[in-house]
N, C-alpha and C positions, 0 to 999 in steps of 0.2 A: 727299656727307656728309663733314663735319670732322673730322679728329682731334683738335681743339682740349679735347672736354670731358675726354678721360683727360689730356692734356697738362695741363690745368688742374687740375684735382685732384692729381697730379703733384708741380708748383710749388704749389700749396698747401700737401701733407704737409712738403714741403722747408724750406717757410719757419715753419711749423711749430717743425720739428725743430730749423732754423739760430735762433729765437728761444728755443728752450732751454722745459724744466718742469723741476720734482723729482721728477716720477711717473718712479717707483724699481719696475725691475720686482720683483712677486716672491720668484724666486728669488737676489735680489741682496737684498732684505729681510734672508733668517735669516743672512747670511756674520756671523761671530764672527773678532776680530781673535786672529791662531796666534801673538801676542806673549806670553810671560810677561813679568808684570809686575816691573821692581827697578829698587833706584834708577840701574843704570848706562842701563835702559831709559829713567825718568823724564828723566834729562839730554840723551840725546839727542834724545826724544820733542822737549823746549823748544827744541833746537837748531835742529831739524825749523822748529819753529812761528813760531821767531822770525825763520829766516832766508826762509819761505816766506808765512806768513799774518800776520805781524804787520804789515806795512803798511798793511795793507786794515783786520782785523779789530781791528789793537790791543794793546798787551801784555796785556791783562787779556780780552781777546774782546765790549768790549764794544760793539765798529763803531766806533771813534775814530782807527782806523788815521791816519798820517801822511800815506801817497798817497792816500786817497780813504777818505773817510767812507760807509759801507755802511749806516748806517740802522738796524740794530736788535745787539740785542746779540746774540752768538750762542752766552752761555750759555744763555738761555731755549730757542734751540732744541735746540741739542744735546741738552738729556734727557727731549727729545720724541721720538729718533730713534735707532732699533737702529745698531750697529757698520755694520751692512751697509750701512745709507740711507746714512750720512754716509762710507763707503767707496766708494761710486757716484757723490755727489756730488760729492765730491774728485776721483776718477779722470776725469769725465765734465765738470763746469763746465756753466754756465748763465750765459746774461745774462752780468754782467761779471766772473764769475767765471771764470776760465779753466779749461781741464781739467791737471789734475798728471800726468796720467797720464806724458808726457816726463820732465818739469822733475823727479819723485820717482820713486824706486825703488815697489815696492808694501810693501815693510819702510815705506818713511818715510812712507807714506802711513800706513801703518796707526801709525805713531809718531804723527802729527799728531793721530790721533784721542786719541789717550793722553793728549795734551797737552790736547784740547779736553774729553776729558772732568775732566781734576784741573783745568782752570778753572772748571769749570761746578758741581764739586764746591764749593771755593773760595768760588763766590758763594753757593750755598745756604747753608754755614758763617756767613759775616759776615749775611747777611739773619737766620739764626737769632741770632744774637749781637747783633742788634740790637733784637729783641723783647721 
């Protein structure tokens, strides 16, 4: 008899895993970002964003980056998405997004998010202003 069928489920899970989801466990769901909010926070938050995620996603977040177009904008999803989700996501990457975990402290992660939420803020504003 084979070893092959656990080997193959295995290599299955792996590739799985090495192709990346959003399924955010949990307990990584309820984490709340331990930032107070000011404006010497908001400055760096943009600092964060611009020197980390604006390629990709954009100055404005809206997937228009300069190194690679990402396809959707990521104010819609952002405030579909607790502190925590989008805390996991940043640390962890998926597909072609990378993990920050290295490249950002967990302050500047949790900054980024700061930054994605006063975008996301931003676009609701002008879509109201437009009505």
């Amino acid at each position: 008899m084979s070893n092959r069928g656990p080997m193959l489920l295995l290599v299955m899970a792996l590739s799985v895993a090495r192709a990346g989801n959003w399924n955010v466990p949990v307990e990584a769901r309820n984490l709340h970002s331990p930032l107070a909010k000011s404006a010497a926070t908001d400055r760096q938050a943009a600092r964060v964003y611009a020197n980390h995620c604006q390629r990709c996603h954009g100055v404005a977040g809206a997937g228009d980056g300069s190194e690679q177009h990402v396809g959707y904008d990521l104010r819609n999803i952002v405030v579909k998405l607790t502190d925590g989700e989008l805390y996991w996501k940043i640390t962890h990457g998926v597909g072609k997004m990378p993990s920050f975990a290295g490249p950002l402290t967990d302050e500047e992660r949790w900054l980024a998010i700061d930054h994605l939420r006063t975008l996301a803020a931003a676009e609701v504003r002008s879509n109201v202003a437009k009505r």
